[in-house]
C-alpha positions as CSV (number, residue, x, y, z in Angstrom):
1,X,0.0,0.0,0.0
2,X,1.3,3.7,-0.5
3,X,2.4,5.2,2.8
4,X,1.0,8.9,3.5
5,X,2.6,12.1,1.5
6,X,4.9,14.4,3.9
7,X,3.6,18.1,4.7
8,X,0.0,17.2,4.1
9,X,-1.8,18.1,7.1
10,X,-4.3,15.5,7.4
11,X,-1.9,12.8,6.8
12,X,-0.6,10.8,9.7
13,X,1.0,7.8,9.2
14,X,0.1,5.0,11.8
15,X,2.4,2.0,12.5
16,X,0.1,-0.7,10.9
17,X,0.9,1.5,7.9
18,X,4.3,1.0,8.0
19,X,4.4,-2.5,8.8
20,X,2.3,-3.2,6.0
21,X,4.5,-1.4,3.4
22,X,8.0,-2.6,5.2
23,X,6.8,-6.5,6.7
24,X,7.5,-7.2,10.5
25,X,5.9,-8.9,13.2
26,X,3.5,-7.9,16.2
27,X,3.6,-6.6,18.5
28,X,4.9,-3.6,16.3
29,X,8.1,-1.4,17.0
30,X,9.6,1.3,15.3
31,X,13.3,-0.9,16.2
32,X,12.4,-3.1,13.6
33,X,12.7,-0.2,10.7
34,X,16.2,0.7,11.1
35,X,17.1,1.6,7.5
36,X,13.8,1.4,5.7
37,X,12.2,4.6,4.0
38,X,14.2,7.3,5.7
39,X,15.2,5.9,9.0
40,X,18.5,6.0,10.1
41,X,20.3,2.7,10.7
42,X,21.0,3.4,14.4
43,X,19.8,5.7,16.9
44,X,16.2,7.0,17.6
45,X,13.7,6.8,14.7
46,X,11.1,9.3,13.8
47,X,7.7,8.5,12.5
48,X,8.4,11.0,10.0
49,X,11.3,8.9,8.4
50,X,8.2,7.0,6.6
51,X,6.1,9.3,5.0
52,X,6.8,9.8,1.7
53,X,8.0,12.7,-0.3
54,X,5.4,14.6,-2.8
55,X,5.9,14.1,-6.7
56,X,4.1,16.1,-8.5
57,X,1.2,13.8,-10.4
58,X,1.6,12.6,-14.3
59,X,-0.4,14.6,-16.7
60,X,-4.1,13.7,-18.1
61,X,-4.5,11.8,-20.2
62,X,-7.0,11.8,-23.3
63,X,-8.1,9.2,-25.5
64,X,-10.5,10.5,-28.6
65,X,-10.5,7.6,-30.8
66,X,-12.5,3.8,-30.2
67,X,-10.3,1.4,-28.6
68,X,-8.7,0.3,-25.3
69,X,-5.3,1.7,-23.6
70,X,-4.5,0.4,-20.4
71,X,-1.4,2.1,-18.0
72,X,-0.4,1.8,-14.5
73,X,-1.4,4.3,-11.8
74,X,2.3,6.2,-10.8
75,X,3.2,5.7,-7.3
76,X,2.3,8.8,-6.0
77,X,-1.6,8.8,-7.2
78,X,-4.1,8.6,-4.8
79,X,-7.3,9.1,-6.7
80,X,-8.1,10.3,-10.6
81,X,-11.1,12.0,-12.3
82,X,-12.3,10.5,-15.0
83,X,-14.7,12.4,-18.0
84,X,-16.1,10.4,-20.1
85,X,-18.5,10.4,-23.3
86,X,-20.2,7.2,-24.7
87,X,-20.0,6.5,-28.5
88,X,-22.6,8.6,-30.9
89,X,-25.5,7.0,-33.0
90,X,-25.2,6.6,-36.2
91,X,-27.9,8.9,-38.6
92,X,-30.8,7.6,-40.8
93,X,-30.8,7.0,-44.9
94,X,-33.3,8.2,-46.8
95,X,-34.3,7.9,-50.4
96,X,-37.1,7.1,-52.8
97,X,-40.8,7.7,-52.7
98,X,-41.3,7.6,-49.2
99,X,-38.4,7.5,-46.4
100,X,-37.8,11.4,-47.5
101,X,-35.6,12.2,-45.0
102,X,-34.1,10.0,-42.1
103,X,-33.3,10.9,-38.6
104,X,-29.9,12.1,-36.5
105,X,-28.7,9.8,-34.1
106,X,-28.3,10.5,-30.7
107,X,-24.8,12.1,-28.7
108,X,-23.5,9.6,-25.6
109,X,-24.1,10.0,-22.4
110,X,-21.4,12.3,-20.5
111,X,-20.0,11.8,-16.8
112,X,-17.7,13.1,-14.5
113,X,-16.6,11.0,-11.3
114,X,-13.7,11.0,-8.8
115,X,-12.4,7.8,-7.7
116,X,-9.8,6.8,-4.7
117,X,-6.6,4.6,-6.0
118,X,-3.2,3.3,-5.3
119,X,0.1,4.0,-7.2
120,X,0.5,0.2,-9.3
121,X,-3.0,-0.3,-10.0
122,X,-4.0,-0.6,-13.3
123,X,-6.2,1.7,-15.0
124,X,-8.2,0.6,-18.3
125,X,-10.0,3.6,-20.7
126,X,-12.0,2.1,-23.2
127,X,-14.0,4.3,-25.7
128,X,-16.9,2.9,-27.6
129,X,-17.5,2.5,-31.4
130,X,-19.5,5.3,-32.9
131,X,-22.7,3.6,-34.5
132,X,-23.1,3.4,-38.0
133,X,-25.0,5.3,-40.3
134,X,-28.2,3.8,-42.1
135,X,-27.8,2.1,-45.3
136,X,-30.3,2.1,-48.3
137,X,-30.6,-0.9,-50.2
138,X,-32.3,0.4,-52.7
139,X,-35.3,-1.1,-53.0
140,X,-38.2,0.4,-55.6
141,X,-40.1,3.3,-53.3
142,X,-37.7,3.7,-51.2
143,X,-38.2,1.0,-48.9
144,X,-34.9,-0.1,-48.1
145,X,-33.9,2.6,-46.4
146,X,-32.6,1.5,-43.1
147,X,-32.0,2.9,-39.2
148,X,-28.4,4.0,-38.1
149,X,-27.4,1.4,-35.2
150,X,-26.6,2.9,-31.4
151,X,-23.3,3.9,-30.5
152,X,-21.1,1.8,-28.1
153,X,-20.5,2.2,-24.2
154,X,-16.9,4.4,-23.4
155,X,-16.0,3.0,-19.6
156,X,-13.1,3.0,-17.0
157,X,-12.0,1.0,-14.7
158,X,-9.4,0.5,-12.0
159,X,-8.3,-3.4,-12.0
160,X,-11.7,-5.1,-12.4
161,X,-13.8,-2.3,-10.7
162,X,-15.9,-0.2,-13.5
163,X,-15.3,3.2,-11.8
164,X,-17.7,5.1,-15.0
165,X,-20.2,4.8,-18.0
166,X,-21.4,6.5,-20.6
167,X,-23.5,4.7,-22.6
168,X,-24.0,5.0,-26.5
169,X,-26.9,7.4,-28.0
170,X,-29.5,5.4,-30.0
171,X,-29.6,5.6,-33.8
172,X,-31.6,7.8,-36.3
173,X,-35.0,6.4,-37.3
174,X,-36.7,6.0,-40.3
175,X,-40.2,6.2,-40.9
176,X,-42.6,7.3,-43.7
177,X,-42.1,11.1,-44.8
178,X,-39.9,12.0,-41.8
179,X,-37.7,9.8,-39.4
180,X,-37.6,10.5,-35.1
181,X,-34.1,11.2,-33.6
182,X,-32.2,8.9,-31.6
183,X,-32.0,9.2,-28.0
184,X,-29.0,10.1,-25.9
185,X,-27.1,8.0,-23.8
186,X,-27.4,7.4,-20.2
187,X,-24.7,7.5,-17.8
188,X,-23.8,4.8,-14.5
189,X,-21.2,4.9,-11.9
190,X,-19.6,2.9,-9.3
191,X,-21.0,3.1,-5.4
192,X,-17.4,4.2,-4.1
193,X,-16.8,7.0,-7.3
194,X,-17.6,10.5,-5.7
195,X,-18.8,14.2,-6.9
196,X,-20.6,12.2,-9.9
197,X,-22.0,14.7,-12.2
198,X,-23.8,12.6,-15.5
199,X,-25.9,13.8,-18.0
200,X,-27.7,12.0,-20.4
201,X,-27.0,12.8,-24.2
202,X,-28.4,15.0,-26.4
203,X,-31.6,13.6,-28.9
204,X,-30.8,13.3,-32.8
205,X,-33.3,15.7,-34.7
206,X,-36.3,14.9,-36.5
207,X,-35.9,14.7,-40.2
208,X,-38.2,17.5,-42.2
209,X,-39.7,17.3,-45.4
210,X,-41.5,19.5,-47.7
211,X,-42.6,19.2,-51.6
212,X,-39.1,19.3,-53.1
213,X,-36.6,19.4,-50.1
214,X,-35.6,17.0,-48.2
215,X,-33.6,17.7,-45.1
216,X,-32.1,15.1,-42.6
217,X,-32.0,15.7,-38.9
218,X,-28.7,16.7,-37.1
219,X,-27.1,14.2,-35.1
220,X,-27.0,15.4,-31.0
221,X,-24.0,17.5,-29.7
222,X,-21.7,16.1,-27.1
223,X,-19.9,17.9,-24.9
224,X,-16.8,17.5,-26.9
225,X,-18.3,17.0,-30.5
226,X,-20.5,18.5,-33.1
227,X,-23.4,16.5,-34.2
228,X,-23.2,15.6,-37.9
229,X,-25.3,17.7,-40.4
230,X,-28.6,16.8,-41.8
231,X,-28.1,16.2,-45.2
232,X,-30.1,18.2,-47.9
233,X,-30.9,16.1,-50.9
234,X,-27.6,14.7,-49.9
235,X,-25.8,12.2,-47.1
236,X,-25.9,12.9,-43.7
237,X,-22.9,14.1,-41.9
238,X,-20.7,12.1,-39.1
239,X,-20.4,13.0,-35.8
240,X,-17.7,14.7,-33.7
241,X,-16.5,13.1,-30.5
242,X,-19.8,11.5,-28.3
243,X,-22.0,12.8,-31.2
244,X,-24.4,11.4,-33.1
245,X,-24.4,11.7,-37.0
246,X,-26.8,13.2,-39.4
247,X,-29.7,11.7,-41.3
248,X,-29.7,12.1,-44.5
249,X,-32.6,14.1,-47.0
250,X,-33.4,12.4,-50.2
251,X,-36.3,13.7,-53.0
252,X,-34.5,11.4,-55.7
253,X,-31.9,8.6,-55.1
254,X,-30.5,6.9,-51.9
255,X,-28.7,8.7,-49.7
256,X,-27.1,7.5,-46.5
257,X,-27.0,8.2,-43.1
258,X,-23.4,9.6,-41.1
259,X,-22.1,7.6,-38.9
260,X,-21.9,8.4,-35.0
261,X,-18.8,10.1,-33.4
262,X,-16.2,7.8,-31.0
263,X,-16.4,7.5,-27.5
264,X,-14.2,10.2,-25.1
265,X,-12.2,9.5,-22.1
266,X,-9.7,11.5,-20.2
267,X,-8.1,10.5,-17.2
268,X,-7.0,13.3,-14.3
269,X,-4.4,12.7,-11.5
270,X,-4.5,13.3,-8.1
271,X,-1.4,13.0,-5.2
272,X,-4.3,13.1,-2.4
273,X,-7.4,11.1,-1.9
274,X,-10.7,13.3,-2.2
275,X,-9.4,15.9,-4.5
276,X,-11.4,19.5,-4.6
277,X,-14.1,19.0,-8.0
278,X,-12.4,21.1,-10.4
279,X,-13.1,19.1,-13.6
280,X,-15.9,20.3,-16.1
281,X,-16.4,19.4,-20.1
């Protein structure tokens, strides 16, 4: 276990703490650390010869792209903040004589939480797949225009202990005329995670039709990505970061939906344990 920081005021190191970082056997006495952290190797022995000396922490850490990266927590960590942003949906197609113009899908859900730790644990960021956008298949009338699928779950965790979620926004719909948007993501946390602030994601936009133009919804905004464009006659746009993509508007052809914008983690460091809140998107 990591031993208290020196010249921290509401650190005091106890001797079960130092004969669980050092060994020795009960009942405990400071005679038995001669030579250990800072103790001399004769003499009197302070209690102060154990704590250990502040290092300032490692930078964040930010991860924009799906995937997984896993790193060990530096020795002198004693909690991290962790903001996170699940994986956008993916827009609506449109096309043909009736699914004029598809939905956007809908922006991850967001969180913020503060979580306790020890230097040597290892801490695991994994950022969701943004969903994709809807396909056409193009069969006569326009029926084979097709949903954009939900974004994935961006999470992290500290050994096997989930400490954070956001959760994927839903994809773009389809439907005759004009598609609905695709809900946000929701957001979970771990019992022991502290000064949790979620949000669930911004809703895709309704598609919108009229006698010649055909306009896609916008995907939902994340906190740290546009949603994709509605497109005009045209293809949706993808997402940003945690957003979802556009649907796309179609008064002749097929024209697809954008995908959904990648999941979002970054990863703060602390040297104490119940760090002051100062983290925000």
């Amino acid at each position: 276990m990591a031993l208290p920081l020196r010249g921290f005021p509401n650190y005091t190191i106890s001797l079960s703490e130092i004969q669980a970082e050092f060994g020795g056997s009960n009942p405990i006495s400071l005679s038995e650390y001669y030579g250990n952290g800072e103790a001399p190797n004769s003499g009197a022995i302070s209690m102060g010869a154990f704590y250990e000396d502040y290092v300032p922490p490692p930078s964040p850490v930010t991860y924009t792209s799906a995937g997984t990266t896993a790193l060990t927590i530096a020795s002198q960590v004693r909690a991290v903040g962790v903001q996170i942003v699940g994986a956008g949906g993916g827009g609506a197609a449109g096309g043909g004589m009736f699914n004029f113009a598809g939905a956007g899908g809908g922006a991850g859900g967001n969180i913020i939480a503060y979580y306790n730790v020890n230097g040597g644990e290892t801490l695991t960021a994994i950022r969701g797949s943004g969903g994709g956008g809807g396909m056409n298949s193009g069969q006569q009338g326009g029926f084979g225009a097709q949903s954009g699928s939900a974004g994935s779950s961006s999470y992290v965790r500290v050994g096997s202990t989930t400490i954070a979620t956001g959760n994927g926004g839903s994809g773009g719909t389809i439907a005759q005329s004009t598609g609905v948007g695709g809900a946000g993501g929701s957001t979970s946390n771990n019992a022991s995670a502290y000064n949790v602030t979620g949000n669930t994601g911004n809703s895709g936009t309704n598609g919108a039709a009229s006698m010649s133009t055909m306009v896609g919804g916008p995907g939902g905004s994340s906190p740290v990505g546009s949603g994709g464009s509605g497109g005009t006659n045209a293809n949706g746009g993808a997402g940003g970061n945690g957003a979802g993509g556009g649907g796309a508007g179609s008064n002749m052809g097929y024209q697809y939906g954008g995908a959904g914008g990648s999941g979002y983690a970054k990863v703060t460091f602390y040297t104490s344990p119940y760090p002051d809140p100062n983290l925000s998107f």
